[in-house]
C-alpha positions in Angstrom: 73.9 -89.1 -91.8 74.1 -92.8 -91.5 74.6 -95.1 -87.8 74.8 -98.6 -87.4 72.8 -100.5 -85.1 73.6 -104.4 -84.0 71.1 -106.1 -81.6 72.1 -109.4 -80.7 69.6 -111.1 -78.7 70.3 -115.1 -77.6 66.8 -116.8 -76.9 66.3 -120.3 -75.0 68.1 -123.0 -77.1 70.7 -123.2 -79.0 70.1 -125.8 -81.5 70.2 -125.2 -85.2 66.8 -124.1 -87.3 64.9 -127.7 -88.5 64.3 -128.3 -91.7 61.1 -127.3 -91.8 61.1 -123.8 -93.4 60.8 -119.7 -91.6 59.3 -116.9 -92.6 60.8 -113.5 -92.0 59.6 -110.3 -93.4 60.3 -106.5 -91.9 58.3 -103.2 -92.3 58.4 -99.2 -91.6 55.4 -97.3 -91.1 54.6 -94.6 -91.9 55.9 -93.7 -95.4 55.6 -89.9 -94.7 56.8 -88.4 -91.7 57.4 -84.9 -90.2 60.4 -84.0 -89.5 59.4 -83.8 -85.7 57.6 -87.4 -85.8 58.3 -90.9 -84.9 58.3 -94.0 -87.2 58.6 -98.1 -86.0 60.6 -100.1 -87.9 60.1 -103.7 -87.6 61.3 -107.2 -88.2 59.2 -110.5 -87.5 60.5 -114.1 -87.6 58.4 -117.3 -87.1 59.0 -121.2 -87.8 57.8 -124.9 -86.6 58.9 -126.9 -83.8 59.8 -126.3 -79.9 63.9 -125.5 -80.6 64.2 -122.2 -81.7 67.6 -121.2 -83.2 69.4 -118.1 -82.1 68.1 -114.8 -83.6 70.3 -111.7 -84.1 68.9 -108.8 -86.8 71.4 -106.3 -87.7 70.7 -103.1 -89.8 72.3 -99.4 -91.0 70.2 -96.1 -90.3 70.1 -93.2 -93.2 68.8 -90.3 -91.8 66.9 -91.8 -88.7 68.2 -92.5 -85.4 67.1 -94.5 -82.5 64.6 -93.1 -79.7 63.6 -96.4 -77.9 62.7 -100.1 -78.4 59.8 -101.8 -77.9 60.0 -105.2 -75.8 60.1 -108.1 -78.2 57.0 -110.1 -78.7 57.4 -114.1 -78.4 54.8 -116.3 -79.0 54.2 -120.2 -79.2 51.2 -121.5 -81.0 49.7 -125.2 -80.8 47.4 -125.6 -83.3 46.0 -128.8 -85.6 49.6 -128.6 -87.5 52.2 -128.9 -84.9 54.0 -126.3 -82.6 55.2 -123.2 -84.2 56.9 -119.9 -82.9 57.0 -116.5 -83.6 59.5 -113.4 -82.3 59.4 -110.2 -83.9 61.5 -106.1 -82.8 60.2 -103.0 -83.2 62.3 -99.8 -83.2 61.3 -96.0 -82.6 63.1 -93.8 -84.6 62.8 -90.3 -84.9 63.9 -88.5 -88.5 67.3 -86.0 -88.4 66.4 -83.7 -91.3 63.9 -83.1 -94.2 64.5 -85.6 -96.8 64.7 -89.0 -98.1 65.1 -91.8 -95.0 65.8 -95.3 -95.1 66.3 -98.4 -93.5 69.2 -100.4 -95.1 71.2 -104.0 -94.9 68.9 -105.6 -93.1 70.3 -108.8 -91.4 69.0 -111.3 -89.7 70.8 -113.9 -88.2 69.0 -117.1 -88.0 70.8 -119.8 -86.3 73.8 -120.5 -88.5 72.1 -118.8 -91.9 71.8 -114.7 -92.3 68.4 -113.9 -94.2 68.9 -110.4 -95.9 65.4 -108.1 -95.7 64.8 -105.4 -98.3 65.5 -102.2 -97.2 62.9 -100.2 -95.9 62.3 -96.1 -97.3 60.7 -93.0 -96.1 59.8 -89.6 -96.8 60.5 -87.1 -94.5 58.8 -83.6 -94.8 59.1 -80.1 -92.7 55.1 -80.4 -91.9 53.0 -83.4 -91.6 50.9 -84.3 -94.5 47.4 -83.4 -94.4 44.8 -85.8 -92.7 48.3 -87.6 -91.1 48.0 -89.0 -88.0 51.3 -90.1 -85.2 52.5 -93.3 -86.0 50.4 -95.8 -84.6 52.1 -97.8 -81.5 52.9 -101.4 -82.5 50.5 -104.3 -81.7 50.0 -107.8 -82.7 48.9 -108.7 -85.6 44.8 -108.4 -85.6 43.8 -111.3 -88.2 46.5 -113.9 -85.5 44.4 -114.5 -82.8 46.3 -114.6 -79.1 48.3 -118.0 -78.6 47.0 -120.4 -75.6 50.3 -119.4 -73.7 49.6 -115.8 -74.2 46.1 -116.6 -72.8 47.4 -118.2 -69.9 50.0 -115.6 -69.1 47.6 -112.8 -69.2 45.1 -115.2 -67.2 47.9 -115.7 -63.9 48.6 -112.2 -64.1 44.8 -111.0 -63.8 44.5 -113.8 -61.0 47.3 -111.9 -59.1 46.3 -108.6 -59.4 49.5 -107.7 -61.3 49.7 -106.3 -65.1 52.3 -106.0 -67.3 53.2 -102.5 -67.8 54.1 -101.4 -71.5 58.0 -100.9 -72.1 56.9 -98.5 -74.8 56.2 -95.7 -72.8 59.2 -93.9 -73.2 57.7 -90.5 -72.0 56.3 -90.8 -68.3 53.7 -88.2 -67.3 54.7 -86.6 -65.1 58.0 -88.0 -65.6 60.1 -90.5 -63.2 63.6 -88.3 -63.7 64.0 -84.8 -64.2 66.1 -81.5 -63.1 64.7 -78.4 -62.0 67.1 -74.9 -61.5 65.8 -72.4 -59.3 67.4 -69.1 -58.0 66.6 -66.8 -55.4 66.0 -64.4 -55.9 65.1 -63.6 -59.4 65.5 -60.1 -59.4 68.6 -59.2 -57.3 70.7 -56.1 -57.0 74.0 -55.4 -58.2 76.2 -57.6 -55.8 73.0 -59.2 -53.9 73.6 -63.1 -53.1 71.7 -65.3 -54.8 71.1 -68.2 -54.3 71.4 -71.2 -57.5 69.9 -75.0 -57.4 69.8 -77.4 -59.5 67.6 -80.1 -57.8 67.2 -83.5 -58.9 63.8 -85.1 -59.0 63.7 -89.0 -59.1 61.5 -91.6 -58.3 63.4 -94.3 -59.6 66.5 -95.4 -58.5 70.1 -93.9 -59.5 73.0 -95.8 -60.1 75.4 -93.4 -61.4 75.8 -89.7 -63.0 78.1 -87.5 -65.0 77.8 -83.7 -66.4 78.3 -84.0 -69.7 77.3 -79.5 -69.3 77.4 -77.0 -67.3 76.5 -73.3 -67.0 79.4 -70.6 -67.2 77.6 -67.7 -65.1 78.8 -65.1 -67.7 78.5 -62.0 -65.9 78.2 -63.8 -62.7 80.7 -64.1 -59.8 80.4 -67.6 -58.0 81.5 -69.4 -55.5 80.5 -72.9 -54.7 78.5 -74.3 -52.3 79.0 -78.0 -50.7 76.3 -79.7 -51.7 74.8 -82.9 -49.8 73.5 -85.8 -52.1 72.6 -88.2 -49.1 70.1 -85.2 -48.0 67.1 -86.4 -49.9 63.3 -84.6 -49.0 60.5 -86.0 -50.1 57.9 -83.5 -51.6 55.0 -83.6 -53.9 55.6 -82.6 -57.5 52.7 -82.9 -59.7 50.6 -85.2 -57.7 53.2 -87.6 -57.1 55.6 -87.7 -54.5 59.9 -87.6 -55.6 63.1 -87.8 -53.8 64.3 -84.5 -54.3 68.7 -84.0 -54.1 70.4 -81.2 -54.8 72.9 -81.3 -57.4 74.8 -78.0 -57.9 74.6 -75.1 -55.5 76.2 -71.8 -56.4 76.4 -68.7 -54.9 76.1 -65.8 -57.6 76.8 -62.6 -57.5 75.9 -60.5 -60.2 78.1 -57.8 -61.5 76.4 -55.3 -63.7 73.1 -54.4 -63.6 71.6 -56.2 -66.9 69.3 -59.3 -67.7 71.8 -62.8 -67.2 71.1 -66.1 -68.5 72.3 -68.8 -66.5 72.5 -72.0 -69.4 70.4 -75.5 -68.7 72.6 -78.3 -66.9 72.8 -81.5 -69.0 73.7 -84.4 -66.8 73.7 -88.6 -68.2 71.7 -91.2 -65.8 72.2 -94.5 -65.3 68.8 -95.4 -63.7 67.1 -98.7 -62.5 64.0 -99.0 -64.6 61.6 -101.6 -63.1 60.0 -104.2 -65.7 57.3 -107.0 -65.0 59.2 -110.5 -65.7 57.1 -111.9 -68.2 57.7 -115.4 -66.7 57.1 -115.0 -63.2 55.2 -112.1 -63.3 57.5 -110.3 -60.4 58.9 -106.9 -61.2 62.9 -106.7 -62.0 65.4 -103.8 -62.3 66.7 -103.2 -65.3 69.6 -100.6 -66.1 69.2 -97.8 -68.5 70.9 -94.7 -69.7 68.6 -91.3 -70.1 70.0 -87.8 -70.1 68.2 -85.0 -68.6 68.6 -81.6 -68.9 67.5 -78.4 -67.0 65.3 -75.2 -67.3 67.7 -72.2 -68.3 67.4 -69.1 -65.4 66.9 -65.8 -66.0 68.0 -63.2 -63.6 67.3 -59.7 -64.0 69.5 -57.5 -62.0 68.3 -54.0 -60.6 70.9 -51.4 -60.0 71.6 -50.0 -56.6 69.6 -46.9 -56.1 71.4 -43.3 -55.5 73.6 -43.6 -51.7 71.6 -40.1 -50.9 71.6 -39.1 -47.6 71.8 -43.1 -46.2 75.2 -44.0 -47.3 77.9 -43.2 -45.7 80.7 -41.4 -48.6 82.9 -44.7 -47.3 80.3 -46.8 -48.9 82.6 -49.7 -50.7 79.7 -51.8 -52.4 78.9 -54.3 -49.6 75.4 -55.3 -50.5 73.1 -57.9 -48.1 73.2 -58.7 -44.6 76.6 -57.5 -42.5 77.7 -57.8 -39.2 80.5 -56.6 -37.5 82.6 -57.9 -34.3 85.9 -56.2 -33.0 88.5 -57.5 -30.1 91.5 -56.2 -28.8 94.2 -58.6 -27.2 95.7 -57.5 -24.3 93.7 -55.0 -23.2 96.5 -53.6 -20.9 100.1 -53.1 -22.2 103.1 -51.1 -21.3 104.3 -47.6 -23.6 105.8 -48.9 -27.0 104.5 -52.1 -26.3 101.4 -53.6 -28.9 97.9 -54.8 -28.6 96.5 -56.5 -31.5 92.8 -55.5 -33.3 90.9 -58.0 -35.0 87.8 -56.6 -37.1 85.6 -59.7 -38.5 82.9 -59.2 -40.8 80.2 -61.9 -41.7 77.5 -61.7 -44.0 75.7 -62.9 -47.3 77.4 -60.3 -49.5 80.2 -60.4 -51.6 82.8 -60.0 -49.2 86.0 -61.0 -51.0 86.0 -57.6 -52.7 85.4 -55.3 -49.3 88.1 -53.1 -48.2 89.5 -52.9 -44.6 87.4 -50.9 -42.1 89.0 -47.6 -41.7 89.9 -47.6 -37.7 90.2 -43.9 -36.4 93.7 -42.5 -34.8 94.2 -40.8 -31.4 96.6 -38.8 -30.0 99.2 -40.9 -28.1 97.8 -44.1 -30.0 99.9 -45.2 -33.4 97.5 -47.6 -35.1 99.7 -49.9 -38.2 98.0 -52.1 -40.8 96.0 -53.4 -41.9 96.7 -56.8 -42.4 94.3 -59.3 -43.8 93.9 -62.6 -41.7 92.4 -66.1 -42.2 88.5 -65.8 -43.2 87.2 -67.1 -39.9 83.9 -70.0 -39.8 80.6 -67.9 -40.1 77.5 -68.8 -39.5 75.6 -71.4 -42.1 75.1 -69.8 -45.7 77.8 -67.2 -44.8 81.0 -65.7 -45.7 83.1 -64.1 -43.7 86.8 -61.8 -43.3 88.8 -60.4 -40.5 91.5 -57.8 -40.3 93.8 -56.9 -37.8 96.0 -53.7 -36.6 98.4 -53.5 -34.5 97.5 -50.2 -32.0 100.7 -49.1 -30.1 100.9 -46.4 -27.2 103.3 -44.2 -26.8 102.8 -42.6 -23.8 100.8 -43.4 -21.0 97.0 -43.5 -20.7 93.5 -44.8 -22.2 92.3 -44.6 -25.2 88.4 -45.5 -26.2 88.3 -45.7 -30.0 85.0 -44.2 -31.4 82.8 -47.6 -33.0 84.0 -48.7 -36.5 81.6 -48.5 -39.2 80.9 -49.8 -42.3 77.6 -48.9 -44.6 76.0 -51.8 -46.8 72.6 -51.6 -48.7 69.8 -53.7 -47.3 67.9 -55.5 -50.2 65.0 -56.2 -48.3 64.6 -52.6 -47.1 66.1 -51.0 -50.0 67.8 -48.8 -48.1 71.4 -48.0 -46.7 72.4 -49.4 -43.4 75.4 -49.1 -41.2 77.1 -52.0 -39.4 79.1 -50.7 -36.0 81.2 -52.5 -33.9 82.5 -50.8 -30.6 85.7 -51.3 -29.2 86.8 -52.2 -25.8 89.0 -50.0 -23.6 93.1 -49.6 -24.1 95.0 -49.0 -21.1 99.2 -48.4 -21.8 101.1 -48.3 -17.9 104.5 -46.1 -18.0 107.3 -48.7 -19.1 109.1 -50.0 -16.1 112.1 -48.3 -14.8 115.3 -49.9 -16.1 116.9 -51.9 -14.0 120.1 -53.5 -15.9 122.3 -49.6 -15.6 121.3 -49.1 -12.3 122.6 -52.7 -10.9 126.1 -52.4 -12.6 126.6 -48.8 -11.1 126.1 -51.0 -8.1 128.0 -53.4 -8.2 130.8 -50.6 -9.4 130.5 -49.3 -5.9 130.7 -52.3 -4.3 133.6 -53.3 -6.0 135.2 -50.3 -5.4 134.8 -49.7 -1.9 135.7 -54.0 -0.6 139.1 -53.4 -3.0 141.8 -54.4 -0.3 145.0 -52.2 -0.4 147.5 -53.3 -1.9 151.4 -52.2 -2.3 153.0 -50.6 -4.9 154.7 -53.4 -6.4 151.8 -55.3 -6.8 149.7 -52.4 -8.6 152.7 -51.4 -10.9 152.7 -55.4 -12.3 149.9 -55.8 -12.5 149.4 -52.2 -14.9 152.0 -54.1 -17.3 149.8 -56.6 -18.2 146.4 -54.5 -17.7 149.1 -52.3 -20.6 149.9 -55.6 -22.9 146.0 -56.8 -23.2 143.9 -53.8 -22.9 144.8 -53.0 -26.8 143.2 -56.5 -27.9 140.1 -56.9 -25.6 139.5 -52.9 -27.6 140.3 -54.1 -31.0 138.2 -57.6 -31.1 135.0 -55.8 -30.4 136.0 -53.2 -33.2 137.0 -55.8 -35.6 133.6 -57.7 -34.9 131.5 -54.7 -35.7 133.4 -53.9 -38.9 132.6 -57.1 -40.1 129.0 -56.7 -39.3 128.9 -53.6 -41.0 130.7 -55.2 -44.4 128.3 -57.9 -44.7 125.1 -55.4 -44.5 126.8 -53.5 -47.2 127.3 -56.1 -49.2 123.9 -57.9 -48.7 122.2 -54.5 -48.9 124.6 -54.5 -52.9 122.9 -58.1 -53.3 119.4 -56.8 -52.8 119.2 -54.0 -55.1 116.6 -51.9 -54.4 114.0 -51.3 -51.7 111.5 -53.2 -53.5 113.6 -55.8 -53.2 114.0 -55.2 -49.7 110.4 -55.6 -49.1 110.0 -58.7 -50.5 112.5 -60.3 -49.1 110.8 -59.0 -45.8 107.5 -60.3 -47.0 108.6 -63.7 -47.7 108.2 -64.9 -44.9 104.7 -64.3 -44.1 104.0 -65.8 -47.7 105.8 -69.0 -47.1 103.9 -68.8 -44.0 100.6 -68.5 -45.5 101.4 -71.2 -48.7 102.1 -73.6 -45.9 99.0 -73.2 -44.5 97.2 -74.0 -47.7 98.9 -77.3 -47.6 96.8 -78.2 -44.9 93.6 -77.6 -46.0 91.5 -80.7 -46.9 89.4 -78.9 -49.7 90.6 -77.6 -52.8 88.2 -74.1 -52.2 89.7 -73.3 -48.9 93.1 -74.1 -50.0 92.5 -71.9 -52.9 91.3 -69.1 -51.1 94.3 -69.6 -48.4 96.7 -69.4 -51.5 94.8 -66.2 -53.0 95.0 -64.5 -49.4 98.6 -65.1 -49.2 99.3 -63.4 -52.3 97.5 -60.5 -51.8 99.2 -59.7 -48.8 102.3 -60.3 -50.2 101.8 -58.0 -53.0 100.3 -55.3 -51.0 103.2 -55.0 -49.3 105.8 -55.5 -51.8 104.1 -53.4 -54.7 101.8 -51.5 -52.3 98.8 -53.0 -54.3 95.2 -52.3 -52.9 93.9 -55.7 -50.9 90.6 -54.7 -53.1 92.0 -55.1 -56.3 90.4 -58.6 -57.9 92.8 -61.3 -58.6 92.0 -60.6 -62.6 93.6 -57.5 -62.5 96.5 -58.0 -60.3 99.0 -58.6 -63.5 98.2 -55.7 -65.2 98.7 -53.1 -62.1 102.3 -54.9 -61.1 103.2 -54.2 -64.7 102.1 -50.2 -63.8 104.4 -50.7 -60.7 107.2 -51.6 -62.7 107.0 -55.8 -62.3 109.1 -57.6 -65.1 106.9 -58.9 -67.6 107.1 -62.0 -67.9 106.3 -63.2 -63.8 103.2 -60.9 -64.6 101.9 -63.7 -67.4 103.4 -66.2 -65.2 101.2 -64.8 -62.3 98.3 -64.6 -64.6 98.6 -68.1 -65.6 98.9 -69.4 -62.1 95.5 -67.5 -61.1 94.0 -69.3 -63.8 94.7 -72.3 -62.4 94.3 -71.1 -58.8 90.5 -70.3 -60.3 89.9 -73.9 -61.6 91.2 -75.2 -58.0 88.2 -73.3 -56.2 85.7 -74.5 -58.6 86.7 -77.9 -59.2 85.0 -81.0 -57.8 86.0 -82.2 -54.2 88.2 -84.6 -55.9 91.5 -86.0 -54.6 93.5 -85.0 -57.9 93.1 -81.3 -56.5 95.3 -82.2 -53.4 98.4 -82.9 -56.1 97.5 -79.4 -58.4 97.6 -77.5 -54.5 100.6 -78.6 -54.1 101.8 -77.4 -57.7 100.8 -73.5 -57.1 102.2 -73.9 -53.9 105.6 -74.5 -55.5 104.7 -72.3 -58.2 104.0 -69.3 -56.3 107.3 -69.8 -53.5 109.4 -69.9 -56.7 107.4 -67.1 -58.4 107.7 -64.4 -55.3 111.1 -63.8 -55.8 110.8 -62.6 -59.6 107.4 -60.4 -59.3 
């Protein structure tokens, strides 16, 4: 494997080299190396006189790559013979594989005339030879004692109190940048929450960042968490105090019981490293590029004990914290007229996949739905869903529905639970007497009875006309309703069948619900707005089960007779539909909303 590297460096001056003659040499030490070691490669140039010319080496790796540099060394000498100056690089470089290593071309470009070096060779070997020790880090040149303007440099600092620190510490301990992923907890139960971090532990500054990977939570459901970056902490690490941010937050859910890998995050820096300015002795910022990457997290799921006497046979999977809330709006109604039910649950658990509470019938009370509504705001660090049923009377009384219930299992007991919710008090009054038949029989009567008398002439003329119009006024109502009653028929042709019928009944709530996602600001709200649409519309057009996971809606409308090809079409959109709850709070989700909005209006029809 072979990489090129060209350093171009520009030093004060710009005036050719003099006459006088340079030396320039280059070396690579060691000669043996383990595959797992470091080498320095070198290049030094000196020459007479104040001017120096520019200076720009060039060379090709074989087998070697770079790790980090070493700040260049410039000296200036006054001595018996004149001025002279010296500048010399050094390179770490780390071997890629077991074999022959080299440095080759070396360039160096000095002033207007390129000097070319011998190339430089290695050995590299799978263990390090006996009696070898690391590479030596690189220092001046023992038998060259320090110039007079090193002297003085190193003499200001001291007087100060500042010293320069050494670039060639690559590897900080404990370091200045690193990631650390944590999960809580570590042993979870089949469907328990946990909780994933990846937290970011700096003490330098951070000028930008990108994920170059990112874990896939195999066996894992997730669902994102918003995470703040302008919330720093500062704690201790170590012995030395970070700024710690959080990165990535996920909320995992795990779906078998087994031992899950979630993979390290590798994320690219662009940090601020600070540097002591070797002229004025003040510290600078100076931009660099390091990639960090985090500890992998094991989680090993437990399986949910035996339900036993605890669990409720209605138990549905809910596992964590739940809490139930029920309302009913009016409380008062009249016979055949409607009260609405709305059951919210909130929780940690996995809530997406819960069915709707069963709500017990009573005599007298018709109870319809249910029908999945918009997942209201829960409390912090919870998700939440509501249901609601339409409960209509249909004669008169009061009804007081027995508490719904739901079980759960409680991780931190380890034990079954139930969450209740009692529900208020239904009264239905008779249905007012109609008034509409008894006011025209009225008005009949009065009619009737303030008819002044009239001849016989006048009675018998005006029968002839009463005779000539009374077949039309009959006819246009008859004519009217015929028409009615051909255009049902034939739109009732144009429908097909009743699954047809259905959906177009069901359209309209879905257009209702797509338009709603439309307004959402965030691409995982909008998602799960689109998502609850279409399971309502499916459940009832194709009477599939609100439970049922998005992955395997396709497959059970192809059971239920759906043509084919909307099913792949529908499984292709809920790919995307995934991507838009996971991807980044970008503005480039707003435009792919809108597309499986259009998508899915245009799709309903053919499913």
């Amino acid at each position: 494997m072979r990489t090129t590297l060209l350093l171009g460096l520009l030093l004060a001056g710009a005036a050719p080299a003099g006459a006088g003659s340079f030396r320039v040499e280059s070396h690579l030490t060691p000669g043996v190396v383990a595959v797992d070691g470091v080498v320095h490669f070198t290049i030094e140039v000196e020459g007479p006189g104040l001017d120096q010319p520019r200076l720009r080496p060039s060379f090709e790796l074989d087998n070697l790559e770079v790790v980090g540099v070493v700040e260049p060394a410039h000296e200036i000498t006054f001595g018996a013979g004149g001025v002279d100056w010296r500048y010399s690089w050094t390179w770490r470089l780390r071997p890629l594989e077991v074999g022959p290593a080299a440095v080759v071309d070396v360039h160096l470009l000095v002033g207007d005339r390129v000097v070319e070096l011998a190339p430089q060779r290695l050995e590299v070997v799978a263990e390090p030879p006996p009696g070898a020790a690391a590479a030596p880090a690189p220092r001046a040149d023992p038998a060259r004692p320090p110039s007079p303007l090193a002297r003085f440099e190193e003499l200001v600092a001291r007087s100060f109190g500042r010293h320069r620190r050494s670039p060639a510490a690559g590897a900080e301990d404990p370091p200045a940048l690193f990631l650390r992923a944590v999960a809580f907890p570590e042993r979870p139960y089949v469907g328990q929450r946990v909780l994933y971090t990846v937290w970011l532990y700096t003490r330098v500054p951070v000028r930008a960042m990108a994920p170059e990977s990112l874990p896939t939570f195999r066996g894992l459901w997730a669902r994102h968490v918003d995470s703040d970056l302008s919330a720093q902490e500062r704690v201790e690490w170590q012995g030395e105090l970070y700024n710690r941010v959080p990165l990535l937050r996920k909320e995992l859910f795990p779906l078998a019981s087994a031992t899950h890998v979630v993979e390290a995050v590798r994320v690219r820096f662009v940090i601020d490293r600070i540097e002591q300015d070797r002229a004025f002795f003040a510290p600078v910022r100076v931009p660099a590029e390091v990639v960090r990457e985090s500890n992998p997290v094991a989680l090993e799921v437990r399986p949910l004990p035996p339900a036993g006497p605890g669990a409720a046979p209605g138990f549905g999977g809910a596992v964590g914290e739940l809490a139930l809330a029920a309302a009913i709006e009016p409380t008062e109604v009249a016979v055949d007229q409607g009260a609405t039910l709305t059951v919210t649950a909130a929780g940690d658990g996995h809530l997406e996949a819960m069915a709707a509470p069963p709500v017990p019938a009573a005599a007298g009370l018709e109870v319809i739905g249910p029908q999945a509504g918009p997942a209201p705001d829960g409390p912090a660090g919870a998700a939440s869903r509501s249901w609601s049923y339409l409960l209509v009377p249909r004669q008169p009384g009061s009804w007081r529905l027995p508490a719904i219930e739901v079980p759960y299992f409680d991780p931190g007991a380890r034990r079954y639970r139930f969450a209740r919710a009692s529900l208020p008090e239904l009264v239905a009054r008779p249905a007012a007497a109609g008034t509409a038949g008894g006011g025209l029989r009225a008005g009949a009567g009065e009619v009737g009875s303030a008819a002044p008398s009239r001849g016989r002439g006048a009675w018998s003329a005006g029968e002839g006309i009463l005779a000539r119009v009374l077949p039309w006024v009959l006819a246009l109502p008859l004519a009217a309703l015929l028409v009615v009653v051909l255009a049902r028929h034939r739109r009732g042709h144009r429908r097909g069948s009743p699954a047809a019928s259905a959906r177009d009944g069901a359209l309209p709530a879905l257009r209702s619900g797509l338009d709603a996602a439309l307004r959402e600001e965030r691409p995982r709200r909008a998602a799960a707005a689109i998502e609850r649409a279409w399971r309502v519309f499916l459940a009832e057009t194709r009477g599939l089960p609100e439970a049922a996971p998005p992955a395997h809606w396709p497959d059970e409308l192809r059971k239920r007779g759906a043509p084919g090809e909307a099913c792949r079409e529908l499984g292709r959109l809920l790919e995307d539909l995934h991507y838009l709850r996971f991807a980044p709070e970008l503005s480039a989700t707003a435009a792919l909303a809108g597309e499986l909005v259009e998508r899915s209006r245009r799709l309903a029809r053919e499913v």
